[in-house]
C-alpha positions in Angstrom: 42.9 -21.9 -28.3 44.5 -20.2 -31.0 44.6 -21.9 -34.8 48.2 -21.0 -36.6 48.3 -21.5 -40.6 51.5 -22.6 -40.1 50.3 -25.4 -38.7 49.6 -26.7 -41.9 52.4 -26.0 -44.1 55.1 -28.1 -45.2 58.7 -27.2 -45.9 59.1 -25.1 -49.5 62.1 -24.2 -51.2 63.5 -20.9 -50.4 61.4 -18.3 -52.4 58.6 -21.1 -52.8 55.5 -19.8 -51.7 52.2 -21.7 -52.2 48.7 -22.1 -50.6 48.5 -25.8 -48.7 45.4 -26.6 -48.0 44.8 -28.5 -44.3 45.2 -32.0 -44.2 47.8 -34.3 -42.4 50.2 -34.9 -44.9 51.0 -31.1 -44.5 51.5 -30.7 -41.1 54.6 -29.4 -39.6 54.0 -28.5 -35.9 57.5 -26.6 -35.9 56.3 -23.3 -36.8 53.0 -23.6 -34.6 52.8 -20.3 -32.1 50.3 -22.2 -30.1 51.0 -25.3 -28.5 47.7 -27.1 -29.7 45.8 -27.0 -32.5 42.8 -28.6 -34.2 41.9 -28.6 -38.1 39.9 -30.6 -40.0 37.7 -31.0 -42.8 34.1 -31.9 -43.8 32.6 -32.6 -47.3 29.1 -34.3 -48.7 29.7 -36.3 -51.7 27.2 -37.1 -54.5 28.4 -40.4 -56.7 26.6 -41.5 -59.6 27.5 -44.6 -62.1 25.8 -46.1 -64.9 26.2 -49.9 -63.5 26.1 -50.7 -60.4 29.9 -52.3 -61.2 33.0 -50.0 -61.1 36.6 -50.4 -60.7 36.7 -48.2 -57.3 33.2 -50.7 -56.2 31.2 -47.5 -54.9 27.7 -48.5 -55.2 25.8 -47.0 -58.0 24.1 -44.2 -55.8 26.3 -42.8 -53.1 25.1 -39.4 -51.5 26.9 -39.5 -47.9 30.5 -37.5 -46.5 33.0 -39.3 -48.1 36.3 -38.5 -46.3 36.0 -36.0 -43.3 38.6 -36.1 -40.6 39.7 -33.9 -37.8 43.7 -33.1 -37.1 45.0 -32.4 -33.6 48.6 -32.0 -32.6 50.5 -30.2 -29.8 54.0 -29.0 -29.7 55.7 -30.0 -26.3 59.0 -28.0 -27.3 60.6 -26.4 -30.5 61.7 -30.4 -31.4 59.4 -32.4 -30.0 55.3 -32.9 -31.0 52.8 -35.1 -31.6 49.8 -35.5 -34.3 46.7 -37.3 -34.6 44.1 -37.4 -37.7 40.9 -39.3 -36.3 39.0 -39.8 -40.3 35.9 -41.5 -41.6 35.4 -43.6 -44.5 32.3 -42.5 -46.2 32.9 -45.2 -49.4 34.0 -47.9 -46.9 32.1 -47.1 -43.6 33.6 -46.5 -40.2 35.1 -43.8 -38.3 39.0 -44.8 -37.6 42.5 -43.4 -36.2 44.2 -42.8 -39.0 47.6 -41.7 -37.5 49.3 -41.4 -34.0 52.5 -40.3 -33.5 55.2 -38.7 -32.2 57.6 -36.2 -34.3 61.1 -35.5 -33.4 63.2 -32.9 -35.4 66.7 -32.8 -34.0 68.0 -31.2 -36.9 65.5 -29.3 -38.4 64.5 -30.1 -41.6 67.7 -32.4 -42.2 66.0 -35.1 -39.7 62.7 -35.7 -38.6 62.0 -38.7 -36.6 57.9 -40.0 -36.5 56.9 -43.4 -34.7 53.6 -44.6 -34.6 51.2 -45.0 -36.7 51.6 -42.8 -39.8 50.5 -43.0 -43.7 52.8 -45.2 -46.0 55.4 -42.7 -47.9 54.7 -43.9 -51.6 54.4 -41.6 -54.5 53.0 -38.0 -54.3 48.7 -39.0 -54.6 48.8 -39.6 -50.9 49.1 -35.8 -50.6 46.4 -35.0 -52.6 43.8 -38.1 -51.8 41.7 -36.0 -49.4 38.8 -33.8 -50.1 40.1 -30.7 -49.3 43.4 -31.4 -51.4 42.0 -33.4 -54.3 40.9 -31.3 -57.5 38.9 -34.4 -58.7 36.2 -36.2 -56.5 37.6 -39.6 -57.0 41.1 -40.7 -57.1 43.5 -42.6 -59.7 42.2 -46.2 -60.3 46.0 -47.0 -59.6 46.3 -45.8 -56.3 43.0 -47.9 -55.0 44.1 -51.0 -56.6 47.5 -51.4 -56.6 48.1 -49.3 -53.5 45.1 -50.0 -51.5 44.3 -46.7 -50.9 46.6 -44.0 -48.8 47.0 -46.5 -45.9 48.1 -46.2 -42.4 50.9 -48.4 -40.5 52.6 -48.7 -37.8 56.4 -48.3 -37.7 59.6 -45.9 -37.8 59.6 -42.8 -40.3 62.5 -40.6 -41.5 62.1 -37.8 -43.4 63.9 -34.4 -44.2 65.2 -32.0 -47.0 68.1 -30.1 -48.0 67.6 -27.0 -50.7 70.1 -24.8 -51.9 69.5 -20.9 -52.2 68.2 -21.2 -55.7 65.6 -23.7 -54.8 67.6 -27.2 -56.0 67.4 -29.7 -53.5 66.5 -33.0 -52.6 64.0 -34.8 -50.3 63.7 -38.0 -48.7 61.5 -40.4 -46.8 61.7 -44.0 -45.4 59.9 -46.4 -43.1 60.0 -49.8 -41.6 56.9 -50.9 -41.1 54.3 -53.7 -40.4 53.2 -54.1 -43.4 50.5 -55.6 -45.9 48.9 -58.8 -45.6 48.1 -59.2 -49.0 47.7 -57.5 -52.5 44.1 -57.0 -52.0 42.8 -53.2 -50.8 41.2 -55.8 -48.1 44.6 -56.5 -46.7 45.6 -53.6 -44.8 46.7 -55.1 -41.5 44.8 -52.4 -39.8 47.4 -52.3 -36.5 48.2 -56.0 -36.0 50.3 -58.1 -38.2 50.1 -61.3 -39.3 54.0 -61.8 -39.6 57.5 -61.5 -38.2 58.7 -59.6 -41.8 58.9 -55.8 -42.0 57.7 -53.2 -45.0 60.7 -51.5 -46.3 60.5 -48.7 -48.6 60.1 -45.1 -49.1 60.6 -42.1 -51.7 63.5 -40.1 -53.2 62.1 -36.7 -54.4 64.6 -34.4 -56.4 63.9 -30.5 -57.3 65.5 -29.4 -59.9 63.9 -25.8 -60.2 61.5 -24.5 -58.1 58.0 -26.0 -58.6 59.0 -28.6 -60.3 59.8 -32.4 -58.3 61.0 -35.6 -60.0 60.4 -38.7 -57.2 60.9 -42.4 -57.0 59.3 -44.7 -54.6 60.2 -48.4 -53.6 59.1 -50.7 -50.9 59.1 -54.5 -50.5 58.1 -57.3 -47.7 56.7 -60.5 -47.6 53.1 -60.5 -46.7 51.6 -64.0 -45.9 51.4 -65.7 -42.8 54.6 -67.9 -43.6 56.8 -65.6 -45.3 56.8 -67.6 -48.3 55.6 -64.5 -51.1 57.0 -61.0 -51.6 54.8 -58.3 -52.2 57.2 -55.2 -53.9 56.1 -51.7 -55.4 58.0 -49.2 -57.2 56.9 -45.8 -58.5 57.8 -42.6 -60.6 56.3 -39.7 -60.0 56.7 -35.8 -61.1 54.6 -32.2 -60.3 55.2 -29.4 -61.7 53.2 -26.0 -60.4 53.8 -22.7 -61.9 51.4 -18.9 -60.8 51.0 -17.4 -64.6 49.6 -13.8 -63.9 46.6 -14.3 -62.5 46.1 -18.3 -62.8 48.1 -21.3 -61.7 49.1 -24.4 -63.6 49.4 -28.0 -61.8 50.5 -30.8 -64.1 51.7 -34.1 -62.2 51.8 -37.6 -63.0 52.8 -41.3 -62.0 53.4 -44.6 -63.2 53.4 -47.6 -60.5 54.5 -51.5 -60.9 53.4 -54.1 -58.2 55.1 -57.2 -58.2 52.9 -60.2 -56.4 54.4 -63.6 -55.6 51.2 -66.2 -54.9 51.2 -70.2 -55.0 50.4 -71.4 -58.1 47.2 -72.7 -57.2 45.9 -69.7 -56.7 47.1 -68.3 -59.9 50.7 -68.0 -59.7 52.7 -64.7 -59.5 51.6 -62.0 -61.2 52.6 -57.9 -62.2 49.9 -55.3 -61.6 50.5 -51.6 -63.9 48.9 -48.7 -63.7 49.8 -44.7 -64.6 47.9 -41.5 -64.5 48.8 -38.0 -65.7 46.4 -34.7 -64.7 46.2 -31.2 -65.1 45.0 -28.3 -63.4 44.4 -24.5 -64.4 42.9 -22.2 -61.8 41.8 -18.9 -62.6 41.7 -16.1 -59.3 39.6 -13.4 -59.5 39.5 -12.1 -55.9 35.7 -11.1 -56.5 32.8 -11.5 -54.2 31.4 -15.0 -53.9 34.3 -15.9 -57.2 37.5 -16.5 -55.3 38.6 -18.7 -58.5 37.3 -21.7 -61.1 39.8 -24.5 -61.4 39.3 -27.0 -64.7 41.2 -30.2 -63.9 41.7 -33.2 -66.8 42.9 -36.9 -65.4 43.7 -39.9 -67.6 44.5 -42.9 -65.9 45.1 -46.9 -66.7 44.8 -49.7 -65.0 45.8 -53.7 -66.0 45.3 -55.2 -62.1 46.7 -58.2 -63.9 49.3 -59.2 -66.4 48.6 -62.8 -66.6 44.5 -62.5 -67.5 41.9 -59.8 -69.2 39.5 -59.1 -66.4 36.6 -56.7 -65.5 39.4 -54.3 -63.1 41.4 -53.6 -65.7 40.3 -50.0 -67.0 41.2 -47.0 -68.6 39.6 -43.4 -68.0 39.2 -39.9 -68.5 37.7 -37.6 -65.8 36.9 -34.0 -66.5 36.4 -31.1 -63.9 35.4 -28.1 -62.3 35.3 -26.4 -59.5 34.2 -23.1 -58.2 35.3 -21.5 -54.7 32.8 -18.6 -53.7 35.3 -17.8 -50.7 37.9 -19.1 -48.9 38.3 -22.9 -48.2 35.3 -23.4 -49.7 34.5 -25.4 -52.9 32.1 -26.9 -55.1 33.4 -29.7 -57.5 31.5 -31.1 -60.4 33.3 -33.7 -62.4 32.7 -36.7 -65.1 34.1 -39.7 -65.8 34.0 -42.3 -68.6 35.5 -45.3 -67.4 35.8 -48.2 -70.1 36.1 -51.4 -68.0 36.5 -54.3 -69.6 33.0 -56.1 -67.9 31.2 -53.9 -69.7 30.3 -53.3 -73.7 29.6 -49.6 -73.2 31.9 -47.6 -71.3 30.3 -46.9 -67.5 30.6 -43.2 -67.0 30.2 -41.4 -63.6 28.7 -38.1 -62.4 30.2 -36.6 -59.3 29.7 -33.5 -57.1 30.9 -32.7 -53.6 30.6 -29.7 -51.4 33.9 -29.3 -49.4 35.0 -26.9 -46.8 38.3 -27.3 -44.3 39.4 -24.8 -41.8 
């Protein structure tokens, strides 16, 4: 059994070239020189609060693997594969199969075709959720509350990408899909559906220069067992990556609007807002046991809703580090100082996690 890099690369610019490290989102089984391949990743998390309440409800203490998975696909021709990410969720418990699916590319990049069960295209986090992509331990307080998480579903992707020979070009993804059940990170319908409505949506992603991507996102459906309430999103999102000598710079951001229609009863409808911005420097040195130090910064903001003050809403600064003695390899250290409106002192957050992928 042979393991190909290429395996795990998605499709860059002409005159791109950057280091993707494993996980599904990356995956582009065209360029595999092996018909099957395996990947995965494994990571032992160390979590930390100062009250046992926090926005992202890990308990105070959590020393456990927080998201390892393993990646399998095969390629049955130059057009035609299929994937599979089998994960397990060390903050919610269980091991589940995060995505199934088949991938057809009948015009290369242009057009590729997935059905099954494949992560929601929204915004550009779900890329970098995952141990071995994330810079931070944790993830934006946006993308856990308003998004419930990077979530799987069932249903019919599109995706592709055009680029010019100077690196301009666009990208595009959409889906119909199952759907939510609700605006809760409970309500993933986690394969089943509760209704006869579909999840519409998907991103826009334009490249002006090389590293540098503006995107919008949108989807809409109506999630209750009636199809009496819509539940819509829409997003912005930019990244901007750049190699300096003998560092790299990452800067990206998003800001993210959910729309929840609910019986008045309950509350009535209500908007949820939220927006991060981070940045990343890492340093190579190409020594032994010092491959590079990476300092990452993250401010994000949460109001989960408009209509009241409550203990979700929050607003934080996370600070990082993390040092990879050799390849694939790291260890991150990070802090956080969350001020959440339950609490009169801000409850800060210690974090480290030892993560290696292959």
């Amino acid at each position: 059994m042979a393991i190909a890099s290429p395996f795990l690369q998605p499709v860059w610019a002409k005159g791109q070239e950057k280091e993707v490290e494993p996980d599904i989102a990356g995956i582009d089984t065209s360029t595999v020189a092996s018909s099957f391949s395996f990947h995965g990743r494994v990571d032992l998390s160390l979590i930390h609060f100062s009250n046992r309440k926090n926005v992202d409800k890990f308990s105070r203490g959590f020393f456990r693997p927080l998201a390892p998975a393993l990646f399998l696909g095969y390629e049955f021709s130059d057009s035609l594969s299929a994937l599979a990410e089998i994960g397990y969720e060390g903050d919610e418990g269980g091991i589940e199969v995060d995505q199934i699916a088949l991938d057809w590319r009948p015009l290369k990049e242009l057009l590729k075709i997935r059905l099954g069960n494949s992560y929601f295209p929204f915004g550009i986090e779900r890329l970098s959720y995952a141990p071995s992509t994330n810079k931070l331990v944790d993830r934006p307080s946006p993308f856990r509350r308003i998004i419930p998480g990077t979530y799987s579903d069932l249903g019919l992707f599109l995706s592709g990408s055009f680029f010019g020979d100077k690196g301009m070009g666009l990208k595009y993804e959409l889906v119909i899909s199952n759907g939510l059940k609700g605006p809760e990170r409970s309500d993933r319908q986690e394969g089943g559906e509760n209704n006869s409505n579909k999840n519409v949506g998907g991103r826009l992603g334009f490249v002006p220069m090389p590293g540098l991507e503006l995107g919008f996102s949108y989807a809409v459906q109506e999630y209750d067992d009636h199809q009496k309430y819509q539940l819509d999103f829409w997003g912005t999102d930019f990244s901007f990556n750049k190699r300096i000598g003998s560092g790299e710079i990452d800067l990206k951001g998003e800001y993210l609007v959910s729309q929840v229609e609910q019986a008045r009863e309950r509350g009535g409808n209500y908007s949820r807002y939220g927006w991060y911005i981070q940045t990343g420097y890492k340093h190579f040195y190409d020594k032994k046991l010092l491959e590079y130090l990476e300092y990452v910064l993250r401010y994000d903001s949460l109001d989960d809703n408009s209509n009241i003050r409550d203990y979700r809403d929050v607003r934080r600064w996370a600070l990082g580090m993390n040092w990879s003695p050799i390849k694939n390899l790291r260890l991150k250290t990070e802090y956080e100082i969350n001020d959440e409106k339950s609490h009169e002192i801000p409850n800060n957050g210690l974090f480290w996690q030892l993560e290696y992928h292959w």
